[in-house]
VEXVEXTOR-185359 format. One record per atom (N, C-alpha, C): residue number from 0; residue in one letter; atom name; y, z, x. Coordinates in steps of 0.05 Angstrom, whole numbers. Example, Ala and Ser with C-alpha at 12.3 -4.5 7.8 and 13.67 -1.06 7.14 Angstrom:
2
{seq = 0 type = A atom = N Y = -114 Z = 156 X = 264};
{seq = 0 type = A atom = CA Y = -90 Z = 156 X = 246};
{seq = 0 type = A atom = C Y = -66 Z = 156 X = 264};
{seq = 1 type = S atom = N Y = -45 Z = 142 X = 257};
{seq = 1 type = S atom = CA Y = -21 Z = 143 X = 273};
{seq = 1 type = S atom = C Y = 1 Z = 157 X = 258};
***
This chain:
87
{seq = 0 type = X atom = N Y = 310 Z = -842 X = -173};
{seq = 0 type = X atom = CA Y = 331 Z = -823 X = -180};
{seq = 0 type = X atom = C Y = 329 Z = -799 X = -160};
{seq = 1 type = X atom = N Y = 351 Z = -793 X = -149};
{seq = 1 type = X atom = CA Y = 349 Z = -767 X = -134};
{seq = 1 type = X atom = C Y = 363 Z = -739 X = -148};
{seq = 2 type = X atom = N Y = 338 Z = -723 X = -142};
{seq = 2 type = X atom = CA Y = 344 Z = -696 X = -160};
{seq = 2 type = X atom = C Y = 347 Z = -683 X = -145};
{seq = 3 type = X atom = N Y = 370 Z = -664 X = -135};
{seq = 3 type = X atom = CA Y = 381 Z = -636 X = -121};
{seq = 3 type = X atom = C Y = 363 Z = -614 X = -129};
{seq = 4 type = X atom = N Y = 348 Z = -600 X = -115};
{seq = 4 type = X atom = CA Y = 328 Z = -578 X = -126};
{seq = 4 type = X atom = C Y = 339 Z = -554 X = -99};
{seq = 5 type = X atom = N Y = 348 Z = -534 X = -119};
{seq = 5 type = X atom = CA Y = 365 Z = -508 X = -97};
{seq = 5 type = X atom = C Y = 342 Z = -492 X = -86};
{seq = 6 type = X atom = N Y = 346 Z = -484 X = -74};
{seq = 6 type = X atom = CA Y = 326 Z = -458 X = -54};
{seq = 6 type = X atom = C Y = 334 Z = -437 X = -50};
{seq = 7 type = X atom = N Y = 327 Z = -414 X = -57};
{seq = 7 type = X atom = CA Y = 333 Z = -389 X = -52};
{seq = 7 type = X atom = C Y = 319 Z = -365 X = -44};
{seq = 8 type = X atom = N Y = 328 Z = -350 X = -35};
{seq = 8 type = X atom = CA Y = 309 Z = -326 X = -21};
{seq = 8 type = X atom = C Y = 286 Z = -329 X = 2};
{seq = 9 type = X atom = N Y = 256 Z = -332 X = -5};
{seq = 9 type = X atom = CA Y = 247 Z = -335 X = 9};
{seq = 9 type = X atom = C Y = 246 Z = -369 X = 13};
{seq = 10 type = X atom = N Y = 250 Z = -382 X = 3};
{seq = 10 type = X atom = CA Y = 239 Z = -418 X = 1};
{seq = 10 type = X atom = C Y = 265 Z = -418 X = 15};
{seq = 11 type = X atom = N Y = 288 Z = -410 X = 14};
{seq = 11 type = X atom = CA Y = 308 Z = -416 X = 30};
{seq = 11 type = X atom = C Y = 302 Z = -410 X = 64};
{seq = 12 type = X atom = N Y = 287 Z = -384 X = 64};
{seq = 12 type = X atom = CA Y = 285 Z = -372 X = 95};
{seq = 12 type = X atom = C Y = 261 Z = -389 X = 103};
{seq = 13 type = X atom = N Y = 247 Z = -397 X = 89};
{seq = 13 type = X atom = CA Y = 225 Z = -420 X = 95};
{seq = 13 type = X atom = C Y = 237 Z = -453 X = 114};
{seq = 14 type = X atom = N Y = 257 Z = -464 X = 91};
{seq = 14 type = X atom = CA Y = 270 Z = -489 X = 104};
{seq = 14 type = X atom = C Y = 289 Z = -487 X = 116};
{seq = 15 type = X atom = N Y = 297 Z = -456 X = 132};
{seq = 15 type = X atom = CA Y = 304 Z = -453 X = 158};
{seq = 15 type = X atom = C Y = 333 Z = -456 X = 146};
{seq = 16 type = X atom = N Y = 338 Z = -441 X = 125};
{seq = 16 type = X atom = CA Y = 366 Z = -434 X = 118};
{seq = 16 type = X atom = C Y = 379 Z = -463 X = 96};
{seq = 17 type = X atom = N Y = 356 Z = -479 X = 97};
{seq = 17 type = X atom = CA Y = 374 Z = -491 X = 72};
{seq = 17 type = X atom = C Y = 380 Z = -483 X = 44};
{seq = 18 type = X atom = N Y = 400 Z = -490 X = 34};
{seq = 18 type = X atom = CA Y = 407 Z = -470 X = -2};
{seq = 18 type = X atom = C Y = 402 Z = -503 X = -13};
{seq = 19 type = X atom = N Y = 386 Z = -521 X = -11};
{seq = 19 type = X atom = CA Y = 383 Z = -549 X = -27};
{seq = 19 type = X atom = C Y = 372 Z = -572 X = -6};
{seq = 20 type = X atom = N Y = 345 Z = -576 X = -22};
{seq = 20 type = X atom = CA Y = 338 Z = -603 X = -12};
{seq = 20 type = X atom = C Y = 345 Z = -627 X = -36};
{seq = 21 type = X atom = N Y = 336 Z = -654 X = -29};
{seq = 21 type = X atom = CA Y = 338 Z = -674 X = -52};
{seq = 21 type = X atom = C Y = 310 Z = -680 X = -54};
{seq = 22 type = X atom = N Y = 306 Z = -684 X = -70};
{seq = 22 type = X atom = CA Y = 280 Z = -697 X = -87};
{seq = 22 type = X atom = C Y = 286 Z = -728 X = -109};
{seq = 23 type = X atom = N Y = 263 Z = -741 X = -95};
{seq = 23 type = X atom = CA Y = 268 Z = -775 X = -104};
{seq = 23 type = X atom = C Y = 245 Z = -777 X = -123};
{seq = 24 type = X atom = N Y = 255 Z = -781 X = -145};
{seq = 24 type = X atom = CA Y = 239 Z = -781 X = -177};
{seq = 24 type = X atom = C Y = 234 Z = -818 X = -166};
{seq = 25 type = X atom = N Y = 208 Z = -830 X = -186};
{seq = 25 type = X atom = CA Y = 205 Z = -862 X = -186};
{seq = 25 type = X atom = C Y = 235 Z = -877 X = -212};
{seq = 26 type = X atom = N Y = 230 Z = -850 X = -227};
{seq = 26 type = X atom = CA Y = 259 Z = -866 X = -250};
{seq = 26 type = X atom = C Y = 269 Z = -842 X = -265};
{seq = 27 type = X atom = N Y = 288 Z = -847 X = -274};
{seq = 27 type = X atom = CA Y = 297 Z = -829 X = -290};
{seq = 27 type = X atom = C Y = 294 Z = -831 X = -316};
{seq = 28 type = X atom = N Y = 283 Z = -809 X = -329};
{seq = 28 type = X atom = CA Y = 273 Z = -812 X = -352};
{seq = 28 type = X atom = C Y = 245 Z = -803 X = -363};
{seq = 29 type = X atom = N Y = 220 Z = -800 X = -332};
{seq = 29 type = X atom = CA Y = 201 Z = -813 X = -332};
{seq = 29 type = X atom = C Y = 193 Z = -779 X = -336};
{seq = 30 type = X atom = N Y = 167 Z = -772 X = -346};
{seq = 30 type = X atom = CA Y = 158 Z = -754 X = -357};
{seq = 30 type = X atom = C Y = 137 Z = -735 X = -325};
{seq = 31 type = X atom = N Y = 140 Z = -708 X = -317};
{seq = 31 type = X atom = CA Y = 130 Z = -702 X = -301};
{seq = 31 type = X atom = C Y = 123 Z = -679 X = -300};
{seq = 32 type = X atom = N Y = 101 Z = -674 X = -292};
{seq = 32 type = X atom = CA Y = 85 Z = -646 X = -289};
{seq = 32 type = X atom = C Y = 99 Z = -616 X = -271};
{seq = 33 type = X atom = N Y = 103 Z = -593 X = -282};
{seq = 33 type = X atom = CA Y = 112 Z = -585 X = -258};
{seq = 33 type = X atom = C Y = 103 Z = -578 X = -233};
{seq = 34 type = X atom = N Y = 70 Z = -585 X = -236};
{seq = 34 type = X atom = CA Y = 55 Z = -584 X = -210};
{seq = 34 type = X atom = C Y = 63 Z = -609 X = -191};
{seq = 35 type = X atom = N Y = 58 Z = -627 X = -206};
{seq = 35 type = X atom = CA Y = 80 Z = -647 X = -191};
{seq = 35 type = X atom = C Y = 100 Z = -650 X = -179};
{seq = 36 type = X atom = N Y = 122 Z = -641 X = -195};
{seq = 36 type = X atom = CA Y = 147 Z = -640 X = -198};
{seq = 36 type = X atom = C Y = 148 Z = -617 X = -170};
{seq = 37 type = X atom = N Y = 129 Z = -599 X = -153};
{seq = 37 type = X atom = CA Y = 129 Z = -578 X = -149};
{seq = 37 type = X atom = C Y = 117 Z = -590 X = -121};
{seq = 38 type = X atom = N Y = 101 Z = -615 X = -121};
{seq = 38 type = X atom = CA Y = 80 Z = -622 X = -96};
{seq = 38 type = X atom = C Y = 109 Z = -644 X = -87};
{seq = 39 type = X atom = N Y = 128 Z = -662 X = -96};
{seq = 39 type = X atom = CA Y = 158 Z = -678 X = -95};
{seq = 39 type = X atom = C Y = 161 Z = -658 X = -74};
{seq = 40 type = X atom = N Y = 173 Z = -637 X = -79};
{seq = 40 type = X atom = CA Y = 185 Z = -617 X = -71};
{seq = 40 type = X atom = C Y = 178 Z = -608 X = -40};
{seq = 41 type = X atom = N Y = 152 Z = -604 X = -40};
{seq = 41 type = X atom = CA Y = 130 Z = -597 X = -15};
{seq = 41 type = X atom = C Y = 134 Z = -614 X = 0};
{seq = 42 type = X atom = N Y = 137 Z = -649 X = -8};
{seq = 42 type = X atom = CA Y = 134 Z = -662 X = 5};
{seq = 42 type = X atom = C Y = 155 Z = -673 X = 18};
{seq = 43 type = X atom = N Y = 177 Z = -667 X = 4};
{seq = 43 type = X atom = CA Y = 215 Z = -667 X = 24};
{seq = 43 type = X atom = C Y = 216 Z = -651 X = 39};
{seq = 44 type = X atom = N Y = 203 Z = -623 X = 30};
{seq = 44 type = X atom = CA Y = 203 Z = -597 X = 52};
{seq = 44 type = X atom = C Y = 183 Z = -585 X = 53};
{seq = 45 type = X atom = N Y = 168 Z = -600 X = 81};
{seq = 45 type = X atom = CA Y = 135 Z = -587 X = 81};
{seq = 45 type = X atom = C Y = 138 Z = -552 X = 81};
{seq = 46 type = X atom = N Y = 152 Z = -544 X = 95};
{seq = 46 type = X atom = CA Y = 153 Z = -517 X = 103};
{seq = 46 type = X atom = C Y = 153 Z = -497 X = 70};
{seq = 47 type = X atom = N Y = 152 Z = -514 X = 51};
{seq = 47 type = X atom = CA Y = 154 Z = -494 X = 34};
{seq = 47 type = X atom = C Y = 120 Z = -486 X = 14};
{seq = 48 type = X atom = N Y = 107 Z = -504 X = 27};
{seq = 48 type = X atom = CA Y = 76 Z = -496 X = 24};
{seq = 48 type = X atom = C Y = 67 Z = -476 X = 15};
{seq = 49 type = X atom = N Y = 72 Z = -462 X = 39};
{seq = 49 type = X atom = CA Y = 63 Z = -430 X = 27};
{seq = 49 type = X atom = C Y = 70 Z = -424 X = 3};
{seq = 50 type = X atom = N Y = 94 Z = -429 X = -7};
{seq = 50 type = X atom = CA Y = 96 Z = -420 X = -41};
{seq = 50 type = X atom = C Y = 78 Z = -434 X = -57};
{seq = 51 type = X atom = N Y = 65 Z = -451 X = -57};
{seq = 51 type = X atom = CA Y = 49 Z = -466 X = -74};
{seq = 51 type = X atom = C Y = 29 Z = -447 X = -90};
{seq = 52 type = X atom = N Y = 35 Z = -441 X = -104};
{seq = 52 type = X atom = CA Y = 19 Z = -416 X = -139};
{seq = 52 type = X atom = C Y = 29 Z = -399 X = -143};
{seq = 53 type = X atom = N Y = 56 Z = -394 X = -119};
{seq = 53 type = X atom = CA Y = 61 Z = -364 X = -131};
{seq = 53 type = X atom = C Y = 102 Z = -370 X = -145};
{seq = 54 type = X atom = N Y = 110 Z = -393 X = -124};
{seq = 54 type = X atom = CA Y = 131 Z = -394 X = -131};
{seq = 54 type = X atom = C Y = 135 Z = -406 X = -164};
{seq = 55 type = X atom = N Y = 159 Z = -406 X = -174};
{seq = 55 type = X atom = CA Y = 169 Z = -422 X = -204};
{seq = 55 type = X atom = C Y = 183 Z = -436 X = -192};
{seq = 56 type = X atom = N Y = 183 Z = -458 X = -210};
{seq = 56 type = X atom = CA Y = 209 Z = -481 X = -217};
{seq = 56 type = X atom = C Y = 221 Z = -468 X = -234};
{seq = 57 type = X atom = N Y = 241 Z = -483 X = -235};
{seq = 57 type = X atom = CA Y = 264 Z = -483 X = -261};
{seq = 57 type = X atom = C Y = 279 Z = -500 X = -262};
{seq = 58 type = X atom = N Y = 290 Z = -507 X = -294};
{seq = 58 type = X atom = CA Y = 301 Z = -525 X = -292};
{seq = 58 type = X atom = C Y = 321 Z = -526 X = -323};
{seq = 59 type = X atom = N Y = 351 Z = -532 X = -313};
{seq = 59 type = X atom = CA Y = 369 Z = -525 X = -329};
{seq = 59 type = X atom = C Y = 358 Z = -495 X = -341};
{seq = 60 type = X atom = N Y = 362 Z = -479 X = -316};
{seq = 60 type = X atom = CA Y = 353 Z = -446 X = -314};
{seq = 60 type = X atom = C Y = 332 Z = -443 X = -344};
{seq = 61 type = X atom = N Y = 305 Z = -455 X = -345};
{seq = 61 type = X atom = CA Y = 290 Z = -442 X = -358};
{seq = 61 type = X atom = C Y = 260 Z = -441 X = -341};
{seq = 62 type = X atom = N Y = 242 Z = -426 X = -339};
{seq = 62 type = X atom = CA Y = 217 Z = -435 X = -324};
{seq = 62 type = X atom = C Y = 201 Z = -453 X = -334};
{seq = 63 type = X atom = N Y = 187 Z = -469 X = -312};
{seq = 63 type = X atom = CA Y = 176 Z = -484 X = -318};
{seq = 63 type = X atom = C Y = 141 Z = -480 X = -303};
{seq = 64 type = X atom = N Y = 129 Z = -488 X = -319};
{seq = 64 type = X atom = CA Y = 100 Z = -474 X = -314};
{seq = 64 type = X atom = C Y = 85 Z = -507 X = -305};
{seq = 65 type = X atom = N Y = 66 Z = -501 X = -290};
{seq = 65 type = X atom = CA Y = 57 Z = -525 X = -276};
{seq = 65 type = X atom = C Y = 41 Z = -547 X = -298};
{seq = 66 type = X atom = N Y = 38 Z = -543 X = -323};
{seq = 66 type = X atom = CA Y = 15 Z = -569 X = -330};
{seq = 66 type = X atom = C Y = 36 Z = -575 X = -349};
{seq = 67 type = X atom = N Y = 70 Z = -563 X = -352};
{seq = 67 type = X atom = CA Y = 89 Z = -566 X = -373};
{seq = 67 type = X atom = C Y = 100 Z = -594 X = -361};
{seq = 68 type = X atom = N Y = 99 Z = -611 X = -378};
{seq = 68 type = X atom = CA Y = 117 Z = -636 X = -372};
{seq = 68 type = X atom = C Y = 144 Z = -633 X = -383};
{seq = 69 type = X atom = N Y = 159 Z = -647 X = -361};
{seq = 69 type = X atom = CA Y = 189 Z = -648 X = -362};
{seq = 69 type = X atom = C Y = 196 Z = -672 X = -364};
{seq = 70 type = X atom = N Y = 221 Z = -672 X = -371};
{seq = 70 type = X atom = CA Y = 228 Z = -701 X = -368};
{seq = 70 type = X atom = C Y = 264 Z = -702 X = -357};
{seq = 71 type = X atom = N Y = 264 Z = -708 X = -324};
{seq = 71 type = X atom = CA Y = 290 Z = -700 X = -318};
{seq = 71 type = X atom = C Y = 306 Z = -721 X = -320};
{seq = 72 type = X atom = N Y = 330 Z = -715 X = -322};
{seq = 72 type = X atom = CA Y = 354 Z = -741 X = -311};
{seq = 72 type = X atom = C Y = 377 Z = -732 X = -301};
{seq = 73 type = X atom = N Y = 399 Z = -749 X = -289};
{seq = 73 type = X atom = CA Y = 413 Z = -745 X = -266};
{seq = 73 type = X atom = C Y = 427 Z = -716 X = -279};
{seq = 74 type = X atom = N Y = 441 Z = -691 X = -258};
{seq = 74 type = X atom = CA Y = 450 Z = -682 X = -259};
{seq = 74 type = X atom = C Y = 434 Z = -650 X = -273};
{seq = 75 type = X atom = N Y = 405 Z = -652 X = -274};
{seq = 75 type = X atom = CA Y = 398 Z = -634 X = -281};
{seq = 75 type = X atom = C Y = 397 Z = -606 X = -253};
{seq = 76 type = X atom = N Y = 394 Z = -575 X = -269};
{seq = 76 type = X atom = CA Y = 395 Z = -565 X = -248};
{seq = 76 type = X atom = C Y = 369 Z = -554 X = -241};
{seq = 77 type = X atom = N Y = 352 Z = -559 X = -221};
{seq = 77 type = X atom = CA Y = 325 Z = -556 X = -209};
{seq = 77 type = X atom = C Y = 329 Z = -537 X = -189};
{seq = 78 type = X atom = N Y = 308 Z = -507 X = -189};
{seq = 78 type = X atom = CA Y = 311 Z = -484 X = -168};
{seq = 78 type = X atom = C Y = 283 Z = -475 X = -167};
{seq = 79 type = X atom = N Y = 273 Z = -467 X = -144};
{seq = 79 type = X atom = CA Y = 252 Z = -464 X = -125};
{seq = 79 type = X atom = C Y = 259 Z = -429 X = -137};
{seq = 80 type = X atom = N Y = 245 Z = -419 X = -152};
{seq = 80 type = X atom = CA Y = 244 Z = -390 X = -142};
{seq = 80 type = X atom = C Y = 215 Z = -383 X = -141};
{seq = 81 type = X atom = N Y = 224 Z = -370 X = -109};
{seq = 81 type = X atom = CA Y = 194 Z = -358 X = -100};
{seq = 81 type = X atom = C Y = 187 Z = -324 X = -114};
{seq = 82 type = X atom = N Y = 172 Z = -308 X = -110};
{seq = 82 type = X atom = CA Y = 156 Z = -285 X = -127};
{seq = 82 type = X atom = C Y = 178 Z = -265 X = -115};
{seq = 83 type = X atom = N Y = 191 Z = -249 X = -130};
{seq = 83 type = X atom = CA Y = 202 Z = -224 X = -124};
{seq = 83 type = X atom = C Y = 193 Z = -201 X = -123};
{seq = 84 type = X atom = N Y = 187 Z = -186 X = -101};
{seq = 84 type = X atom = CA Y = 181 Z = -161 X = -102};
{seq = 84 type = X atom = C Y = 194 Z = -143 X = -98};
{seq = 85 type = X atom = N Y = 198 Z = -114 X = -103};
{seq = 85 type = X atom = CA Y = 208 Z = -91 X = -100};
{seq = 85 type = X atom = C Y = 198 Z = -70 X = -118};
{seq = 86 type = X atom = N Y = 211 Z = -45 X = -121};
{seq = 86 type = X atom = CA Y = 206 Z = -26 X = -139};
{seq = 86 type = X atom = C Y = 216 Z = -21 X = -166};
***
């Protein structure tokens, strides 16, 4: 199954301006970690490494924490947000 996972801010300036990679699940249905769900990700777009502990997933806009299992299917919405800083 391929899952659309958006990129924004810095994960976007990371894969060199993309706003969406795809990510290839083994099935749909199938139950997944978000550290996992999070290493998928790394591994369609190495360049996004560096976020690895600091960025969130999300998914159908709620966060998802790395040892939380999910369970996606077609058409869900998956987003890379990396750590926001300011004042």
């Amino acid at each position: 199954m391929q899952v659309r996972v958006d990129l924004f801010a810095k994960a976007k300036e990371l894969a060199g301006g993309k706003t969406f990679i795809t990510v290839t699940l083994e099935k749909e249905g199938e139950g997944i970690s978000g550290e996992s769900l999070f290493g998928l990700v790394c591994a369609a777009e190495p360049a996004l490494k560096p976020l690895a502990g600091s960025a969130f997933l999300a998914i159908n806009d709620e966060y998802v924490t790395p040892d939380q299992v999910v369970t996606l299917k077609a058409g869900d919405d998956v987003a890379v947000i990396p750590p926001i800083s300011g004042g």
